[in-house]
MARTI-246502 format. One record per residue (C-alpha): residue number from 1; residue in three letters; z, x, y. Coordinates in nm, 2 decimals. Each point is the difference from the previous one (the first is absolute). Example, Ala and Ser with C-alpha at 12.3 -4.5 7.8 and 13.67 -1.06 7.14 Angstrom:
// residues 2
- num;residuo;zz;xx;yy
- 1;ala;0.78;1.23;-0.45
- 2;ser;-0.07;0.14;0.34
END
This chain:
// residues 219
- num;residuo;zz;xx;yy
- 1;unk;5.58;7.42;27.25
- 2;unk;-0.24;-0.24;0.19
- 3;unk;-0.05;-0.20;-0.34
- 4;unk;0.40;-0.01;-0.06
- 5;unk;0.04;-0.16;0.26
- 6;unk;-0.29;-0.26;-0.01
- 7;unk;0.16;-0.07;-0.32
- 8;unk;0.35;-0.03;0.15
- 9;unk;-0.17;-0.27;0.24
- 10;unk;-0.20;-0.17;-0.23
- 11;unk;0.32;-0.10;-0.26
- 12;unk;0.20;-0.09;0.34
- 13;unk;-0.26;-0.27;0.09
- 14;unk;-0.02;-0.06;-0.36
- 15;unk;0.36;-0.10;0.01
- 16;unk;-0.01;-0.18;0.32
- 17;unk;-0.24;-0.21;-0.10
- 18;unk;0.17;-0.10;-0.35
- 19;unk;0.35;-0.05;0.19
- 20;unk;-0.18;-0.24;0.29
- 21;unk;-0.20;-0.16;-0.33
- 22;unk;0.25;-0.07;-0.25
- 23;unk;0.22;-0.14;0.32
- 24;unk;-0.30;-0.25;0.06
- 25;unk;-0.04;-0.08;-0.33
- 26;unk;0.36;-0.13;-0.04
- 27;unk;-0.03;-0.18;0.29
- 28;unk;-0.29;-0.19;-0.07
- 29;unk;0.06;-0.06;-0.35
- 30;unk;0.37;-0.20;0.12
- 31;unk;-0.05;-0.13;0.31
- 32;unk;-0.15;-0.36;-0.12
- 33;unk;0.38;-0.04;-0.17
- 34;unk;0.20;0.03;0.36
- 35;unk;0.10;-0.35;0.08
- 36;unk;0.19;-0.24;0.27
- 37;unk;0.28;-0.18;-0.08
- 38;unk;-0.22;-0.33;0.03
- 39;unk;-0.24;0.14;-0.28
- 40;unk;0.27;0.15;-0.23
- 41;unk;0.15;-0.37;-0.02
- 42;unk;-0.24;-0.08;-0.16
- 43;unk;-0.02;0.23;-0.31
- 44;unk;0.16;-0.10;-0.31
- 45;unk;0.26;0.16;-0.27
- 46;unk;0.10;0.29;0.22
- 47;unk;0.26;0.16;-0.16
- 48;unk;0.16;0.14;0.27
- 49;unk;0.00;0.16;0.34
- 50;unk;0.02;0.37;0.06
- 51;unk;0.15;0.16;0.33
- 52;unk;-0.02;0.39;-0.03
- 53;unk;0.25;0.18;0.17
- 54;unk;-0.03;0.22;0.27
- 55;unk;0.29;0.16;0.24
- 56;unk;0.37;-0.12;0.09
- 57;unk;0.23;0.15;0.18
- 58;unk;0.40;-0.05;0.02
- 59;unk;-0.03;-0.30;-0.24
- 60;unk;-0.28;-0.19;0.20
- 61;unk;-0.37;0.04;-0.08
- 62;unk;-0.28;0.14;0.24
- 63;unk;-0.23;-0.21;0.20
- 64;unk;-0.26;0.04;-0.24
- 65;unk;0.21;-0.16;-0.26
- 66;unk;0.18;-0.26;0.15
- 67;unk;-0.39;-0.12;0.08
- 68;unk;-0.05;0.10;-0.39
- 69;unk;0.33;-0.28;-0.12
- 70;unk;-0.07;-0.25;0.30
- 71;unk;-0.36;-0.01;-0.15
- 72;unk;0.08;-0.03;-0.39
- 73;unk;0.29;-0.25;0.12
- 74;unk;-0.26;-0.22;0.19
- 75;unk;-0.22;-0.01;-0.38
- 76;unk;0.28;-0.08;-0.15
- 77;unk;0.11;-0.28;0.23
- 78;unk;-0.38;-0.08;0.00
- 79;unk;0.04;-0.08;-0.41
- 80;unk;-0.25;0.25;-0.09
- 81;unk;0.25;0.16;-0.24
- 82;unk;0.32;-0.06;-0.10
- 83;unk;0.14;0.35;-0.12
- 84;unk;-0.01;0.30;0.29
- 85;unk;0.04;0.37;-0.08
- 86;unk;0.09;0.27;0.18
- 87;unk;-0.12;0.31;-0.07
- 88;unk;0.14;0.34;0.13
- 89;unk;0.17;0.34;0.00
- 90;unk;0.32;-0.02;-0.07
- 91;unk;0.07;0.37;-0.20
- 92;unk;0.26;0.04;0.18
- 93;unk;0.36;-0.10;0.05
- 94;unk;-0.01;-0.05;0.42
- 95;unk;-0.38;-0.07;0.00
- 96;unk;-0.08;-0.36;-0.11
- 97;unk;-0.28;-0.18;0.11
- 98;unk;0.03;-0.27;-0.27
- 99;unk;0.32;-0.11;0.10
- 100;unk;-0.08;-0.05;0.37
- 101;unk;-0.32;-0.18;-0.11
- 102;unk;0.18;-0.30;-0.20
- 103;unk;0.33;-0.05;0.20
- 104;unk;-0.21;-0.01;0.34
- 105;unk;-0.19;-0.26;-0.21
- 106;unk;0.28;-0.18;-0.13
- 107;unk;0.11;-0.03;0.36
- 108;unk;-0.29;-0.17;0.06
- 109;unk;0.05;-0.27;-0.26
- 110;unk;-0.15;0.13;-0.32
- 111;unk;0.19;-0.09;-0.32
- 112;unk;0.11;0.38;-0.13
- 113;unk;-0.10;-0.15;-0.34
- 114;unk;-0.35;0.02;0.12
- 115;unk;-0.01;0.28;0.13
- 116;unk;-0.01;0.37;-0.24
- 117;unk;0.02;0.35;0.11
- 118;unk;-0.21;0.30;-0.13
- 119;unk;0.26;0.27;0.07
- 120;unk;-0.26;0.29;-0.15
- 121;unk;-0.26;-0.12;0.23
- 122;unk;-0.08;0.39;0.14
- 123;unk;-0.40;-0.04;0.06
- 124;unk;-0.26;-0.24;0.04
- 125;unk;-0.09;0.04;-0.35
- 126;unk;0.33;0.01;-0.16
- 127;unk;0.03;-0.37;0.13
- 128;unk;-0.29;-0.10;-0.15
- 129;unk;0.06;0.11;-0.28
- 130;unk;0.35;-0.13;-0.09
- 131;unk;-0.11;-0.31;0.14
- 132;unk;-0.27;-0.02;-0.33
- 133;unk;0.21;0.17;-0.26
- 134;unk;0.37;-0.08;0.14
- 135;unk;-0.04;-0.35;0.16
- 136;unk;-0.29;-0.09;-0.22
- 137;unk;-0.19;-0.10;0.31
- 138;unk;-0.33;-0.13;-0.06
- 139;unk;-0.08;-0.19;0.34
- 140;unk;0.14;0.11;0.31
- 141;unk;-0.06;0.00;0.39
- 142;unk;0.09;0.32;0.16
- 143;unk;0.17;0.01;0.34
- 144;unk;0.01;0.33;0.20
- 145;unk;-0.21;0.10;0.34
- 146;unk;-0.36;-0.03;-0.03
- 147;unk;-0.11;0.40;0.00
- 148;unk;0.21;-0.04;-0.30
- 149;unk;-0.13;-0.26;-0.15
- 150;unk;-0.34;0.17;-0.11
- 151;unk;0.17;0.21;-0.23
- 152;unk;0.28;-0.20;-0.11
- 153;unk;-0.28;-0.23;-0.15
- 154;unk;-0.20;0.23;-0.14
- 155;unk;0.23;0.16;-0.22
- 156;unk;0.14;-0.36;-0.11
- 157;unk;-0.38;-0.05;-0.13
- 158;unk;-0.03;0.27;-0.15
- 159;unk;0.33;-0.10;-0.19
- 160;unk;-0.10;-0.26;-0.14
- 161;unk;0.20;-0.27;0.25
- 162;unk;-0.20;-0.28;0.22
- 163;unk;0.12;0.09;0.35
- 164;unk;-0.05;-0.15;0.37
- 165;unk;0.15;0.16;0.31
- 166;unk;0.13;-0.13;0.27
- 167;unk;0.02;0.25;0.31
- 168;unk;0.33;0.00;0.20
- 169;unk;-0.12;0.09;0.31
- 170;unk;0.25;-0.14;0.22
- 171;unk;-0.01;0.21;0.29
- 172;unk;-0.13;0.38;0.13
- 173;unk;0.22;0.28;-0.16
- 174;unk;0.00;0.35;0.08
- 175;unk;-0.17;0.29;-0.14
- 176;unk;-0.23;-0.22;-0.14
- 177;unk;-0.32;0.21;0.03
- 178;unk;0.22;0.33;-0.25
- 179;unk;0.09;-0.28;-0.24
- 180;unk;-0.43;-0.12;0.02
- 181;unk;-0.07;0.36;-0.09
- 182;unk;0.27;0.07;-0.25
- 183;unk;-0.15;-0.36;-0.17
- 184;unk;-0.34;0.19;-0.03
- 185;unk;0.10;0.27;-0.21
- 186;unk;0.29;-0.22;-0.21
- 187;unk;-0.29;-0.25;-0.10
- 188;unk;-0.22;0.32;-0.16
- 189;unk;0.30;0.07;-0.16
- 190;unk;0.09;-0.30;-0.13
- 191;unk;-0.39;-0.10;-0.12
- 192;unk;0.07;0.34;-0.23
- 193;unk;0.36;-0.10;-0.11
- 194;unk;-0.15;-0.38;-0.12
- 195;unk;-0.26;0.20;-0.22
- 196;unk;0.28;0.17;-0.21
- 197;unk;0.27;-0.25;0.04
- 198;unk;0.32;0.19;-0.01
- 199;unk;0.28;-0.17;-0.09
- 200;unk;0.25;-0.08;0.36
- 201;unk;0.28;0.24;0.02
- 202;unk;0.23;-0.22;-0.13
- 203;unk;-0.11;-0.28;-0.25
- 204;unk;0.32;-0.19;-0.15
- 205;unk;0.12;-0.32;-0.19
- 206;unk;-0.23;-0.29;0.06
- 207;unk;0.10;-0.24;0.24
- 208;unk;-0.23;-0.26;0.02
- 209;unk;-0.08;-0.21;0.37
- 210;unk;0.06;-0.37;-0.17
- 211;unk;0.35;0.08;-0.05
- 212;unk;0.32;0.10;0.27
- 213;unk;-0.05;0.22;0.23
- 214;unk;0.41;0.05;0.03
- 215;unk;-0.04;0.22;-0.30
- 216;unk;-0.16;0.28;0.23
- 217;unk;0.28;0.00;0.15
- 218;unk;0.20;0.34;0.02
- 219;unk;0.31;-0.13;0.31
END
């Protein structure tokens, strides 16, 4: 029994220790490619600018996505790309993050033509990858918070797309410390997921960034 349990133990520290490593490992492997604003100016041929989504509520986003928009709106203004996409969950008729996301943009001045919407945006990774294989992305900075960030960029990597993040940190949110630890165990996952590459839940008709972003349109 005594043995049992020393080999309970010993494959519980076992799986600590590869959780806390792989979470180090993608951290260290991305964090070189978080930017400012001033040093994203001055990279060249980005294709576009990625906000992922994160929660709204009755039509309006969340705090940490209004930071997430305000911050992809401020590149854009900033030149660094000329196309913006939103990527989020909308898989549902009243849930739509995308939506929010490009008319709270386009209220802030940006041309709708410029701006498309990833409606089947449902994970980190499904993003990714419909911003390779959908949008035919091949250069992109990556807007979302910076605990975020780290993983964000390291499944674009491994993806095949050349990808700087900018962190929208704009202020102190709330349960931050559940979403850090959450993070930990979502970047394991994700490290796996890249290895295989699973097609996102939803692939689709091509839509390529150069072109309108009015034909993501679906109001």
């Amino acid at each position: 029994m005594k043995k049992i349990i020393i080999i309970i133990l010993s494959l519980f520290l076992l799986g600590v220790v590869a959780i806390f490593t792989v979470n180090f490992y993608v951290i260290l492997t991305t964090r070189n490619n978080i930017i400012t604003i001033e040093e994203a100016k001055n990279l060249d041929d980005i294709d576009c600018i990625l906000v992922l989504g994160a929660g709204v509520y009755e039509n309006k986003p969340r705090p940490m996505l209004e930071d997430r928009i305000l911050t992809g709106i401020d590149l854009y203004n900033n030149g660094v790309a000329k196309k913006i996409i939103m990527s989020g969950d909308h898989g549902q008729e009243d849930y739509d993050e995308v939506n929010v996301m490009k008319i709270y943009a386009v209220e802030k001045g940006i041309n709708s033509s410029d701006i498309f919407m990833d409606h089947a945006g449902f994970s980190t990774y499904d993003s990714i990858y419909r911003l390779k294989e959908i949008f035919e992305v091949d250069k992109v900075v990556i807007v979302t918070q910076e605990y975020h960030l780290y993983r964000a960029l390291y499944i674009a990597k491994n993806l095949g797309i050349e990808a700087y993040g900018v962190s929208s940190n704009l202020r102190d949110y709330p349960g931050q410390l559940k979403r850090e630890v959450r993070e930990i165990l979502a970047r394991d996952k994700d490290l796996v997921k890249v290895i295989f590459k699973p097609q996102s839940t939803y692939v689709g008709e091509v839509i390529p960034v150069t072109g309108d972003g009015n034909i993501t349109n679906d109001k």
